[in-house]
C-alpha positions, 0 to 999 in steps of 0.5 A: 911055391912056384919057381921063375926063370925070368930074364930081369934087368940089372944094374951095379952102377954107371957104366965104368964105375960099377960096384960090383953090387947088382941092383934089379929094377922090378916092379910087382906087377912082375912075377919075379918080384911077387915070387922075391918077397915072398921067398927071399932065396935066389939065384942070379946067371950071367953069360959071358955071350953079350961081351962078345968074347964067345965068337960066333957059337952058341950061347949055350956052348959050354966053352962060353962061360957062365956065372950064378951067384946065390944068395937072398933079395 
């Protein structure tokens, strides 16, 4: 099967209230979503780059940390 490395709206609640539970907004026009029924095993990456603590480097910098959580949709 054939893997997607999409990027992917997420939300775990209101903002200041969150639940600490991803919840992904997907339609199955999107690939991501056809590939997620079919296959229930996924992966989901967060840089910590969008709350500004990273400075001016790169995103990719290792010095900017990142998160993957694994697990099934």
């Amino acid at each position: 099967m054939k893997c997607c490395r999409d990027v992917v709206s997420y939300s775990d609640g209101e903002p200041y209230r969150g639940t600490g539970i991803p919840y992904f907004y997907l339609t199955t026009l999107d690939p991501t979503a056809r590939y997620a029924l079919k296959d229930h095993r996924s992966s989901f990456t967060i840089s910590e780059y969008p709350l500004g603590t990273c400075g001016q480097i790169d995103p990719e910098n290792p010095t900017c940390s990142k998160i993957t959580l694994t697990g099934k949709v």
